[in-house]
N, C-alpha and C positions, 0 to 999 in steps of 0.2 A: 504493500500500500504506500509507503514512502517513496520508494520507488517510482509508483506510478504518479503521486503528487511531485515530484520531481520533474520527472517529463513533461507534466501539462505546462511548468513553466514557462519549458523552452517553446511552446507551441504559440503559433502567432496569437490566435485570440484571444489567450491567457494572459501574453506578455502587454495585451491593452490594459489589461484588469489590475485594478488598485495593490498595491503592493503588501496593505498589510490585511488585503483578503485572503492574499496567497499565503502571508505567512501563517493565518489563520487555518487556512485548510493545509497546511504541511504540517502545523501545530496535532492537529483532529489526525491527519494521517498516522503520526509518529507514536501518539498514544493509544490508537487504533493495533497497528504494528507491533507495541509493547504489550498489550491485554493478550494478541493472537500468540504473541509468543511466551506468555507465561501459561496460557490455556495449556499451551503444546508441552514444556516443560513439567507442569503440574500431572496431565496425563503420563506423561513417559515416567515420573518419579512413581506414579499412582500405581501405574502397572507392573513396573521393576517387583515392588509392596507387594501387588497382589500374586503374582508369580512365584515369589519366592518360596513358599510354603507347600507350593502344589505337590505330590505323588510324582505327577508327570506333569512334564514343562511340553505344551504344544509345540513350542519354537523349536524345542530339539527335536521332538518326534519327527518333524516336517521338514526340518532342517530350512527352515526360515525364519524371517524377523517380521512385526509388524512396521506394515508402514505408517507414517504419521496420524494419517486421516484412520488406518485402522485401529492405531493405540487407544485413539478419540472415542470410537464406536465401541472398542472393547471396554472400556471403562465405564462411558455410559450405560451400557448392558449391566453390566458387572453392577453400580450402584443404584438401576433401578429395581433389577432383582434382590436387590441385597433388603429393601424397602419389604420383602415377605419372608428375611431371615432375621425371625424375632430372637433365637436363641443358639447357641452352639452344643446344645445337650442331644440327647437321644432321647426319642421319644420313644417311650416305654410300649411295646409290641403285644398284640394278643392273637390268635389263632381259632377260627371257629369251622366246625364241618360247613362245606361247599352248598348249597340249597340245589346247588344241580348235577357236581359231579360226585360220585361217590368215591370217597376216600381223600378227596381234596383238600386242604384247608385254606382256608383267606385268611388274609390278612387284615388287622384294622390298629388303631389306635388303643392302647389298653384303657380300663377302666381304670379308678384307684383300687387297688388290690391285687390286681390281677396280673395273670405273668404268663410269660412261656410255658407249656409242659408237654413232655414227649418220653415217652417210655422206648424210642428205638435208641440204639447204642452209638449212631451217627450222627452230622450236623444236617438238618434237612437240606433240598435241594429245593433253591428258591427262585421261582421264575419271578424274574422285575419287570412290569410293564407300565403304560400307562394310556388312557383314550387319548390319542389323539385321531380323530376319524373311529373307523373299527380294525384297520389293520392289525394293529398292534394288538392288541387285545385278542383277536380274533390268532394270529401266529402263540400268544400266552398260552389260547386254548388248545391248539395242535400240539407243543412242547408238555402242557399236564397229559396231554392221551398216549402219548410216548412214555411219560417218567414214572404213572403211578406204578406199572408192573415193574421196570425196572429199580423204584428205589425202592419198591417191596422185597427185591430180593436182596439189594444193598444195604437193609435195614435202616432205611430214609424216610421221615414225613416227605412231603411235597406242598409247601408254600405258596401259594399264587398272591403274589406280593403288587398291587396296583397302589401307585403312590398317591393316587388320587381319596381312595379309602384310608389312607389316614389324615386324620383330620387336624387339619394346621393351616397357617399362612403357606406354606409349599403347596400343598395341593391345592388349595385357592389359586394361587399362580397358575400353575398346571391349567385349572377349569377353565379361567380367564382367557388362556393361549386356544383351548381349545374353541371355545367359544369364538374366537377370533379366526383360526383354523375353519370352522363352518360357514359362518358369514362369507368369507373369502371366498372360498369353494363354491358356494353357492351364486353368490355375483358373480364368477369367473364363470359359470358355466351355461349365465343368462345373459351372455354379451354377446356382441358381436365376436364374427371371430377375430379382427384383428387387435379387439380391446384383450383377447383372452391371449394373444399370440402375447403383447407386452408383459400379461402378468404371469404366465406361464414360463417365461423367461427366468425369473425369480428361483422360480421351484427347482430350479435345473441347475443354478448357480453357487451351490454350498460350499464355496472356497475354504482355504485353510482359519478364516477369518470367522468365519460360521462355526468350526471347527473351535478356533480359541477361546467364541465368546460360550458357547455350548461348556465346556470345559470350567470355563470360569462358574457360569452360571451355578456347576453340579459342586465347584469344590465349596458355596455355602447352603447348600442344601442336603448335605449328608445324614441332617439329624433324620428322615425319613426313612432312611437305612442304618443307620450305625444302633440302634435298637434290637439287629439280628445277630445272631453268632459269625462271626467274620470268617471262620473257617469253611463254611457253610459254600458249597457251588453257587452260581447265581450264574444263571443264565436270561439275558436282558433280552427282550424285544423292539426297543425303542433304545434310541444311543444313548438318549438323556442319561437316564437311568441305568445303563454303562457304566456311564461318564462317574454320574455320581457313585456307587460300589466302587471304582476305583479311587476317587477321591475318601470313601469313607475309609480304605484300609482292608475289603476284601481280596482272599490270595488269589482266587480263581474266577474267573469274570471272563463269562463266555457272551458274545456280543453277536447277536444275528443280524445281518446286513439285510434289510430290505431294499427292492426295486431291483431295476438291472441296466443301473442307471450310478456311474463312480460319482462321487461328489466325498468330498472330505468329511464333512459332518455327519456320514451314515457310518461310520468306523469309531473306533474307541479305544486312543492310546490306553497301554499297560493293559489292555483284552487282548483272546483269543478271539479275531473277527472270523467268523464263517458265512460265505457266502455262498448263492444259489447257483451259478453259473459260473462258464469260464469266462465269458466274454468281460463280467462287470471285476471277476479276479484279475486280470490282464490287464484292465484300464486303470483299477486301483494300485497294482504296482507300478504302473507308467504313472502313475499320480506323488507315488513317493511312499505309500505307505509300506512298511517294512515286512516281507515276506515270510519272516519267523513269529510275526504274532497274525497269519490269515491264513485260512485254510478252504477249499475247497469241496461242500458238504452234499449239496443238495437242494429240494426244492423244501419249503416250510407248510409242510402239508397233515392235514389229521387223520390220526390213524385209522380213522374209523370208514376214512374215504381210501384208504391206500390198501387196508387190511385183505380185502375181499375184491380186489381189479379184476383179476381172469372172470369171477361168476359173474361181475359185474360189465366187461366190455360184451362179454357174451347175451348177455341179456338186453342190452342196448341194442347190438347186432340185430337179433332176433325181432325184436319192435321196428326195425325198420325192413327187415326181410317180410314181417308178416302186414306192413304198412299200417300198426298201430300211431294211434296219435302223436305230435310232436310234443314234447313236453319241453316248455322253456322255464326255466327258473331264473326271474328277474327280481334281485337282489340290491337295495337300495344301501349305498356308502354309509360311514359313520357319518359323513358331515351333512346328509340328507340333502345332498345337490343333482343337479339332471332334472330336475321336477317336469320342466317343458318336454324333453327330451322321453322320458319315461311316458309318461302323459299321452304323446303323440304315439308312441310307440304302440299302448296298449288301444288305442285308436287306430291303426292301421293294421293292428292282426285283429282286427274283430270280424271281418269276413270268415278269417279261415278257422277263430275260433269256433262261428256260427256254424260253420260248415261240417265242422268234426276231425280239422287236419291238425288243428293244433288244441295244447291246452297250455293254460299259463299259472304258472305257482309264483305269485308278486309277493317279496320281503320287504314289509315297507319300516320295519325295523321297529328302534323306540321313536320316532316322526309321527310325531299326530299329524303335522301337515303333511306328508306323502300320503299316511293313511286318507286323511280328506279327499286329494287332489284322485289317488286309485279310486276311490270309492263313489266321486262323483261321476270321473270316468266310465266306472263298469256301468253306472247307469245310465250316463248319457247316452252309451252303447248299447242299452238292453242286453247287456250281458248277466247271465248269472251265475252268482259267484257263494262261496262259504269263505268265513271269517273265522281264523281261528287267532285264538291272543291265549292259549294257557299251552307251556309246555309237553304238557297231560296229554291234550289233544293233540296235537301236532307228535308227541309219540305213536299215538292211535293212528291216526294218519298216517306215519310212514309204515308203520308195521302192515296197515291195511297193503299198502301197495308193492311193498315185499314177498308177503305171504304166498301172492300167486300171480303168476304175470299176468291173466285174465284182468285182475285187478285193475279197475280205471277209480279215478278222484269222483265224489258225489257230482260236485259238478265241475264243468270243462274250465273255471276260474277258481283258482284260491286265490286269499288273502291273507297275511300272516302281518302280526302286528302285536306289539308289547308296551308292558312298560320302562321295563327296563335293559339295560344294556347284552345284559348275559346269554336270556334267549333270543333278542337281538340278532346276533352275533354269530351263535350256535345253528340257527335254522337255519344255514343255506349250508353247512357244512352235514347238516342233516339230513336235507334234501336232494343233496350234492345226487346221491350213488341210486335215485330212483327218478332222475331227471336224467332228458337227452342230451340238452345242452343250455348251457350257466352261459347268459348273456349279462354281460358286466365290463365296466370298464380295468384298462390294464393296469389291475392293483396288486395286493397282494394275491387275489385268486387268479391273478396270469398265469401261476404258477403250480394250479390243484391238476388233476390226474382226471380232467371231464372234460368232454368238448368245449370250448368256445368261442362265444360271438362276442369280440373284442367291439365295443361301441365307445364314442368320443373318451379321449384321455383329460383327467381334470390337473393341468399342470403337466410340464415337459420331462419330469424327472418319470413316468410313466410310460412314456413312449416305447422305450426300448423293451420293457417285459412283455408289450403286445410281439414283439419281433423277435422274440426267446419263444415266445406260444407256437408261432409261425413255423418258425424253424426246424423245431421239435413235432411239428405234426399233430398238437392237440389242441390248437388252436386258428383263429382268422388274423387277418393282420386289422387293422384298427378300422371301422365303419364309423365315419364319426358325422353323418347322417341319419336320419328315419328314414330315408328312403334306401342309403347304402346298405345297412340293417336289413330293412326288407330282401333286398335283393337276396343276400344271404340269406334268409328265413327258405328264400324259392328254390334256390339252389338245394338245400338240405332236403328240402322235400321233392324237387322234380328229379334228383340228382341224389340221392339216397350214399351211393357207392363213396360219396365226401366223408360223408359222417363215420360210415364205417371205416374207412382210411383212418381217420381220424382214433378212433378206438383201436384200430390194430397197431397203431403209434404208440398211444398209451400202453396198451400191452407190452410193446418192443422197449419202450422207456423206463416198466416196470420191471422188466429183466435185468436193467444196467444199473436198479436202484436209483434213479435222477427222482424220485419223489419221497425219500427214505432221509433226505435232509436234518427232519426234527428229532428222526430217531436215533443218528450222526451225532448232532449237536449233544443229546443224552447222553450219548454213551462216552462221546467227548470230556465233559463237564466232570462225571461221576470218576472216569478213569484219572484225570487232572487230580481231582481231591483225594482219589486214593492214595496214590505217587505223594500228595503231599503231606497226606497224616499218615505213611508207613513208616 
C-alpha cells in the first residue's frame, strides 16, 4: 500500500493535487501497511503456538509451509472453532445396547455416576464417525456388520462412537457444519448448472490447507475422544475424527478414505489411511502422502449386501430372464438435496410404473420435506403406493420379498421414511440385495456390489467414483438429467442383456474380493492392536 501511494505521486494528476493531501494519504497508507503487517506477524507467531504441541505437525507430513494468506485462514479457523472448546478435560463416556443392531453399543455422554463397563478381556474396537450427509454414518454401519463377529472372537465390545451423541459444545459445532453441509447441497443442486459448476469447484479442492486447518481444528476437540481407553483400535469414517484420535493420543487409528476423488483432507497424518481403489491410491501418493501409513483395501460395503452375491446376482438374473418387474431403489442423501430432480424423476416413470414394467422403492430418509415432495408426487401421478416408517415393517417387507421370488411389493410404489437417522440410513442397505438396481448419485454407494444408475453428482469431489462404477462393470457413468436417466431406465429394460452384464461383473469383482474392503479395514485394525499389546 505505501508503495502504491508512492506511485500515485509520481502520476500526472496527482502531482496537480495539494501537497499535504498527499502527504495525508501516504500518512493512511503507511499505517494501513503497519496494521497489515503486524496482522501477518501476529498470525505467523499464532500459528508457530498453535503447532507446536500437535502429535503431528501437517507441514512435515506434506513437506510444506503455509503460505501467508494460509497462516491467516489457518488461525482464523483455528480460533473460531476454539469459541466451542469450553474445556481441555475428557468427557466422561457411557455405553448402551444398539436399538437396532444386536450386540452393538453406542456411545453417549455419561451421566453422573456412571462409567464404562465390559466384562471382555480386550480394549473395544471403536468405530468414530460423524453425520455429515449419510455417508459417513452409513460406511460406520458397514464397519459394525464386519466387526461384531470378528471382535467376538477377539474378545472385543464394538463401540459405535458418533461425536455428535455426545453432548457438548463439539458436537454442537459438528451439527452446525452439518446443517451448513445440507443447505449447501441442497442450493447446489437447484441451480443452474453453471452456478453448480462454480460451487462444485470447492468440493474438489481440499488442499494441504484444508488439511492443516482440519488438523488444527481436531487437536482442541479431543475431549470427545480422550474419554475412551487409548489402547483401544479406532477405526474412523470421517477424517475429522481421525484427525482428532490422533491428536487425542490413540496408538492405532485406522482412517477410511472416502470418494475416489485424492484431495488432502480425506487422509489422516499419524493413521493407517485405507482406500477403495487404485486409481484415488496412485493420485494420493503423486499428492505427497506417504506410502507407509496407506494401504490399498477395498470397497466400504455391508456385509449383509456382500455376504450372499452368487444367490443374489443369480436371482437378479433370473427377474430379468423371466421379464419380472424393474425394481428401482431410489434413495434420498443425508443432506436431503435433488428434490426437483427426484421429483421429476418419479414423474417420468409413472407410465411404466402404471404399466407393470417397473416398480419403485423411494428412501426419503429422516426428510419430512422429501417425504412431502414423494408423497405429493405419487399423487399427482395416481400412483399407489405403501408407507412404511417402522423398522419392524420394513423387516417384514424384505423378508416378504426374499422368501420367494414369486414375491412382488403390495403395491408397485413404496415409500420408506423415518425419524431418525439410523433406519434412515440402514434401509437402502437393506433393500440393497432384493432391488434390480440403486439409482443414486456417485456417493458412497458408487461403490456397493448392485447395479447402478449413476444420476447428477452433488459436488466435483464425486465424479470420479461414478467412473470407478463404470469401469468395474457395476455401474453407469453419470446421467445427470431426467431424461438421460430415462434413457437408461429403457435400455435396462428393452436391453435386459446390460443389467445382467452388469451382475456377472459383480460376481467377477466378488471373486477378487474388490467389495470385502470393511472387512480388510477389520481385520486390519484388530491385527495392528494385537502387534501392539503383545
Amino acid at each position: 500500500l505505501h508503495v502504491t501511494a508512492v506511485a500515485l505521486t509520481h502520476s500526472h494528476k496527482f502531482k496537480m493535487m495539494d501537497g499535504k493531501l498527499l502527504e495525508k494519504a501516504g500518512a493512511v497508507a503507511a499505517v494501513v501497511a503497519s496494521l497489515v503487517g503486524a496482522v501477518v506477524m501476529y498470525a505467523k507467531r499464532e500459528y508457530r503456538s498453535i503447532v507446536a504441541s500437535n502429535n503431528v505437525t501437517v507441514d512435515e507430513w506434506t513437506n510444506s509451509s503455509p503460505s501467508t494468506m494460509e497462516t491467516i485462514q489457518a488461525v482464523i479457523a483455528f480460533k473460531l472453532a476454539s469459541r466451542y472448546n469450553k474445556s481441555d478435560e475428557a468427557y466422561p463416556i457411557a455405553a448402551q445396547e444398539s436399538a437396532n443392531v444386536k450386540g452393538l453399543l453406542t456411545t453417549r455422554r455419561a451421566k453422573e455416576g456412571e462409567s464404562l463397563k465390559s466384562n471382555k478381556t480386550k480394549p473395544p474396537l471403536i468405530i468414530g464417525t460423524m453425520r455429515m450427509g449419510f455417508g459417513h454414518e452409513r460406511i460406520a454401519q458397514g464397519v459394525a456388520s464386519w466387526a461384531l463377529d470378528a471382535c467376538k472372537q477377539d474378545d472385543r465390545d464394538v463401540y459405535f462412537h458418533d461425536i455428535v451423541n455426545i453432548n457438548s459444545p463439539e458436537a454442537e459445532f459438528v451439527s452446525e457444519a452439518e446443517t451448513l453441509y445440507s443447505h449447501g447441497s441442497r442450493l447446489m443442486t437447484e441451480q443452474p448448472h453453471f452456478m453448480e459448476n462454480r460451487i462444485s469447484k470447492m468440493t474438489s479442492s481440499g488442499g494441504t490447507n484444508a488439511l492443516r486447518i482440519q488438523c488444527l481444528v481436531a487437536s482442541i476437540f479431543i475431549s470427545v475422544l480422550a474419554g475412551l481407553d487409548k489402547n483401544s483400535p479406532i477405526i474412523s469414517t470421517h477424517p475429522l475424527v481421525g484427525a482428532i484420535a490422533v491428536a487425542a493420543g490413540f496408538h492405532n487409528v485406522v482412517n477410511l478414505v472416502v470418494d475416489n476423488h485424492a484431495q488432502w483432507f480425506v487422509v489422516v497424518p499419524g493413521a493407517l489411511n485405507l482406500v477403495q481403489g487404485p486409481r484415488a491410491y496412485q493420485e494420493l501418493v503423486k499428492l505427497g502422502v506417504p506410502p507407509q501409513e496407506m494401504e490399498l483395501a477395498g470397497h466400504w460395503c455391508h456385509k449383509q449386501i456382500v455376504k450372499d452375491i452368487p444367490q443374489v446376482v443369480d436371482r437378479r438374473i433370473r427377474r430379468l430372464q423371466n421379464g419380472k418387474p424393474l425394481r428401482l431403489l431410489i434413495p434420498v442423501g443425508g443432506a436431503g438435496a435433488q428434490e426437483s430432480v427426484l421429483k421429476n424423476l418419479v414423474k417420468a416413470c409413472t407410465p411404466l410404473v402404471k404399466s407393470g414394467k417397473v416398480q419403485l422403492f423411494l428412501n426419503a430418509g429422516d426428510h419430512s420435506h422429501m417425504k412431502e415432495m414423494f408423497e405429493k408426487q405419487l399423487d399427482d401421478s395416481k400412483l399407489d403406493f405403501d408407507l412404511i416408517t417402522t423398522v419392524d415393517d420394513l423387516r417384514l417387507f424384505r423378508q416378504h420379498l426374499e422368501a420367494n421370488e414369486s414375491n412382488e411389493p403390495r403395491k408397485p410404489v413404496t415409500l420408506f421414511a423415518y425419524k431418525s437417522v439410523s433406519p434412515a440410513v440402514s434401509t437402502t442397505d437393506d433393500l440393497a440385495n432384493v432391488s434390480d438396481v440403486l439409482v443414486c448419485k456417485p456417493s458412497e454407494m458408487a461403490f456397493y456390489s448392485i447395479p447402478k444408475l449413476m444420476i447428477r453428482r452433488v459436488g466435483d469431489h464425486e465424479q470420479k467414483s461414478a467412473l470407478r462404477a463404470a469401469e468395474l462393470g457395476d455401474g453407469t457413468l453419470e446421467a445427470r438429467t431426467v431424461r438421460e436417466i430415462m434413457k437408461n431406465v429403457h435400455v435396462f429394460l428393452d436391453s435386459p442383456q446390460v443389467l445382467i452384464n452388469m451382475n456377472k461383473s459383480i460376481e467377477k469383482n466378488n471373486d477378487i474380493e474388490i467389495y470385502q474392503g470393511l472387512e480388510i479395514a477389520v481385520k486390519r485394525a484388530l491385527d495392528r492392536a494385537n502387534e501392539h499389546n503383545a
